[in-house]
N, C-alpha and C positions, 0 to 999 in steps of 0.2 A: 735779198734786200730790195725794196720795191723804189724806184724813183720816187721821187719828194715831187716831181714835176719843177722844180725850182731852177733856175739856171744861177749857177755858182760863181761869182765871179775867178777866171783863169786866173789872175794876177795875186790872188791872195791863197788860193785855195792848197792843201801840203801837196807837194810832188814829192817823187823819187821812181827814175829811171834808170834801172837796174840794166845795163847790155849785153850782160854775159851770166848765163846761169847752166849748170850740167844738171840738171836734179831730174829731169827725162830719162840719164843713165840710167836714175836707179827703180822708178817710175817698170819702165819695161820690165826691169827683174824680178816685180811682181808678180802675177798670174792677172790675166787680162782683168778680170772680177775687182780685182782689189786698187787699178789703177787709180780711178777717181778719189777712192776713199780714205790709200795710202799718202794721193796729194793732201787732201785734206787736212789728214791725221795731222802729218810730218813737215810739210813745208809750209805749208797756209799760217799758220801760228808764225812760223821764225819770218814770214814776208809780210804780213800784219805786225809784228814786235817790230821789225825795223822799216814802217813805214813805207816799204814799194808799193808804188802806184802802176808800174808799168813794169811788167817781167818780159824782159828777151829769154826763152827756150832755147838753147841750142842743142841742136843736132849732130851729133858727134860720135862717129864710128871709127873703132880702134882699123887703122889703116892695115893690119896685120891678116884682115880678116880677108878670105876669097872675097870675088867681085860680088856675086850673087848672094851671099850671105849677109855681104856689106850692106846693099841695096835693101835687101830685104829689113834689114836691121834699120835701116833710114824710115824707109817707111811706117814700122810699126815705133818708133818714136814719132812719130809725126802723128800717127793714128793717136797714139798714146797724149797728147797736147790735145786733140776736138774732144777725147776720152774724160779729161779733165774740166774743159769747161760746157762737157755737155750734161755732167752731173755735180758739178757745182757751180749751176746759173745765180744762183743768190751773190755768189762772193768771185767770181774770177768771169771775163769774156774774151774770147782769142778773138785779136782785131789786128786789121790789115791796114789801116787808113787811120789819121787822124783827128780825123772825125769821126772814127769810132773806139779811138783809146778817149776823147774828151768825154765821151756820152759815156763809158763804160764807168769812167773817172768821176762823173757829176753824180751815178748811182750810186757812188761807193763801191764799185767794183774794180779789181786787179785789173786790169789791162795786159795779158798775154798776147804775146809779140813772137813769131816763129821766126828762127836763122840757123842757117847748115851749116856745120864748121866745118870744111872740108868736101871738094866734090868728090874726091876720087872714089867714092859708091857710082856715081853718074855718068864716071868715064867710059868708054870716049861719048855718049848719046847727048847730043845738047839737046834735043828734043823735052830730055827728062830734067830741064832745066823751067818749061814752061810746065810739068807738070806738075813737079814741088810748087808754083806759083797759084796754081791751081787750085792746091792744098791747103794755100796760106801762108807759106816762106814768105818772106818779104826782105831779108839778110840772108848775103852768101859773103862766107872766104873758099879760096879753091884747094888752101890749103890748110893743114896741120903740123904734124911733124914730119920729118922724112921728106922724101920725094913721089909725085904722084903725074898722070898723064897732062895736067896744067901747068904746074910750077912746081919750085923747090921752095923746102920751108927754112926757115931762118936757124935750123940747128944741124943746116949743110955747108957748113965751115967754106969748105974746098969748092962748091958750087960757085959762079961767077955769071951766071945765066942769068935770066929775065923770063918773063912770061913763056912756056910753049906754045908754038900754033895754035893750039886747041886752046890754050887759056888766053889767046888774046880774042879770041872767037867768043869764049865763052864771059868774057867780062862783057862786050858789047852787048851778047843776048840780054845779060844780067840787067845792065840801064836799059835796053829796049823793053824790058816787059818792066820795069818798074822798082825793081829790088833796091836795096844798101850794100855797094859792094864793101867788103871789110878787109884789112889790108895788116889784120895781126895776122902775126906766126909766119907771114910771107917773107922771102932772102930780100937782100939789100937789093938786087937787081930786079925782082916782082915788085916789090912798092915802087922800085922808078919807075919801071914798064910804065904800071896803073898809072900813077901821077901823070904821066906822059902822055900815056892816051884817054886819059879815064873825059869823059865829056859830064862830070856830075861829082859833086864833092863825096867824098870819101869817110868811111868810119874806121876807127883802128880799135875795137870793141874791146879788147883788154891791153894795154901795153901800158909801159910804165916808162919812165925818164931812164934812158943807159945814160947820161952823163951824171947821175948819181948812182943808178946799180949797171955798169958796165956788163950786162948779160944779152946773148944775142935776141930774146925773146922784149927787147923794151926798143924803144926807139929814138936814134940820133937828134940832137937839135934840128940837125938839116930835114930830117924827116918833118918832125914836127912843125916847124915853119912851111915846109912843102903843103902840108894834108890843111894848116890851116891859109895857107893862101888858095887852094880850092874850094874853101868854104864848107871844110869836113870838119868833122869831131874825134877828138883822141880821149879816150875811156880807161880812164888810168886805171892799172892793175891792184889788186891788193892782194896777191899771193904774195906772204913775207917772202921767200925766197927771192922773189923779183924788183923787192925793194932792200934789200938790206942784206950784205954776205949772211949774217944771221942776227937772232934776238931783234928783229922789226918791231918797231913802235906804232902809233898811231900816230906821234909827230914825224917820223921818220916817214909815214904815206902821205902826211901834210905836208912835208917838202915836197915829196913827189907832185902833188897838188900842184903847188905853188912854183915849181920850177916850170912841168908845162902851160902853165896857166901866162910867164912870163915869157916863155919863148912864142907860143903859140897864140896866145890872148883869151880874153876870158869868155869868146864867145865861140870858143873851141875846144874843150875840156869838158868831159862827163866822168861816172862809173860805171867801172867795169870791174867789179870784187872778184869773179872769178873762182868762187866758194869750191872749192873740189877736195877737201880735206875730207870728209863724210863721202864720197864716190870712192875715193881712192881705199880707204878702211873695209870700206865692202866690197868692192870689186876687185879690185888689182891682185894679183896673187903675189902673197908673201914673198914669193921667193924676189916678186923685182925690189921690191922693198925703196925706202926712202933714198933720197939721196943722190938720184941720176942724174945726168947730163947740169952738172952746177945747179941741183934746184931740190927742195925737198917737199913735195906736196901735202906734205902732213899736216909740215909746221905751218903755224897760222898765229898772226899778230895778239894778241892779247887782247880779248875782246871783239876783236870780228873773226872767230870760226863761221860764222855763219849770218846769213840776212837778218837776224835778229839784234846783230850792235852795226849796223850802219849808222843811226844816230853819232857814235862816237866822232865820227871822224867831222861831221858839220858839226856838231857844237867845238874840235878842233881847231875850225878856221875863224866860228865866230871868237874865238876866245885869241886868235892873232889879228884880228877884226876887219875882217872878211865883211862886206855889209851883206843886204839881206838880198840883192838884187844880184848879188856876182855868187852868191851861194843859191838862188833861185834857177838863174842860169848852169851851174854847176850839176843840182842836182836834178836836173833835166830838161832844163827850158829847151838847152841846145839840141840833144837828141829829137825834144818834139820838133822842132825846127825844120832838122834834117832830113825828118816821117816824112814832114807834110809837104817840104818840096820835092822829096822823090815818089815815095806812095801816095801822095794825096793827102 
């Protein structure tokens, strides 16, 4: 699609800032040939159906894997993201700065956003932290699930710890070269760490409100008030497991909405839907099957399996009446916010 040459006014023009997406997983398990074509085919339609303006990529390697396989595995998702917007320039551009998701945004085009969920491919090299940077990352967490050479993840019960050495090292690289550090899936002790030293507001790219789904993977009021007195963003989850013991609603992610949106304020709340029900169907092998660690990533609320019903949930809030300015900011003012004072 060719620029109109028109400049669009910001303030009216649709947004939606997607900050968590795995569809890279499945991207790679194609044959290099079919990368491009597969995005096109398969996700392009359901992030045009529901409206994304700006897709966050993430980067995300099963921690299980040897170091070098890890790493290499990082990289050919990373490859696999320029793979995607180097063969469909019409309709998607990987941008680093925000002033180049507005231009990408003003063509009509996707705005693809890179972030590594998890260093532990990088450990211990911070070096290879400026090289992802290099690449196009622009969002790190240090962590996932389990425990890695930076920190402990939020489903190490018995952990009591805070940042490692190495991960207090490598948050600062992280604000020295410009990135969004992101502070889901981290233990209660890694989000103080960060908060404590972090010298730049913060993202928590999927978590959801635990004082309504009590699960280690959402985040305390205290949290919430912390990350939005820094002047971060919290990207409420929309994996039903994480909002609801079970049978999740779309009003049931609207409280979630509405509860962070009231602890935190409403210019600190974005999404983070967190789509992994179609990853997990094809990748995961049967035998781990649904249902681990209190969560079931199958199950998906009624109408948002996938990027294609995000609409639901904002016509949700306009209908408890949400005005157009706190659903504007919702649906990504704040995230671009957060771009443009850390990346530019």
């Amino acid at each position: 699609m060719k620029s109109t040459g028109t400049t669009l006014d910001s303030r009216t023009t649709p947004l939606l800032v997607d900050a968590h997406n795995d569809l890279l997983m499945l991207v790679v398990k194609r044959p290099r040939a079919r990368w491009g074509a597969y995005f096109r085919e398969n996700w392009l339609p359901q992030l045009r159906a529901g409206g994304v303006t700006v897709q966050v990529l993430s980067v995300y390697v099963d921690h299980k894997l040897y170091a070098e396989s890890a790493l290499r595995e990082t990289f050919r998702m990373i490859e696999a993201a320029h793979v995607i917007a180097d063969e469909n320039p019409d309709q998607v551009r990987l941008c680093t700065t925000r002033t180049e998701i507005d231009a990408a945004n003003r063509e009509g085009r996707i705005a693809l956003f890179l972030a590594i969920e998890g260093c532990g491919p990088l450990a211990p090299d911070l070096a290879l932290l400026g090289q992802v940077h290099r690449l196009g990352v622009r969002m790190i967490s240090l962590i996932h699930m389990g425990r890695n050479a930076f920190a402990d993840a939020s489903d190490e019960p018995a952990s009591r710890s805070g940042l490692s050495a190495l991960g207090v090292e490598a948050l600062a690289e992280i604000e020295a070269l410009g990135m969004i550090f992101d502070i889901s899936h981290l233990n209660a002790g890694g989000v103080n760490d960060v908060l404590t030293r972090s010298k730049q507001p913060v993202v928590a790219s999927h978590s959801a409100a635990h004082a309504l789904r009590p699960h280690h993977r959402n985040l305390t009021d205290e949290q919430l008030r912390a990350v939005a007195a820094a002047g971060g963003v919290v990207c409420v989850n929309y994996m039903a497991s994480f909002v609801a013991v079970r049978n999740a609603t779309v009003a049931d992610l609207a409280d979630h909405v509405d509860h962070v949106t009231g602890v935190a304020g409403i210019d600190h709340v974005g999404i983070g839907p967190d789509f992994v029900a179609e990853v997990f169907r094809e990748i995961v092998p049967a035998t781990v099957g649904p249902g681990f660690d209190d969560f079931d990533p199958i199950e998906t609320i009624a109408g948002l399996e996938g990027p294609g019903g995000l609409p639901l949930l904002e016509a949700e809030l306009r209908r408890r009446g949400w005005p157009a300015e706190s659903v504007r900011k919702f649906n990504g003012d704040n995230m671009l916010r957060l771009i443009a004072q850390i990346c530019g």
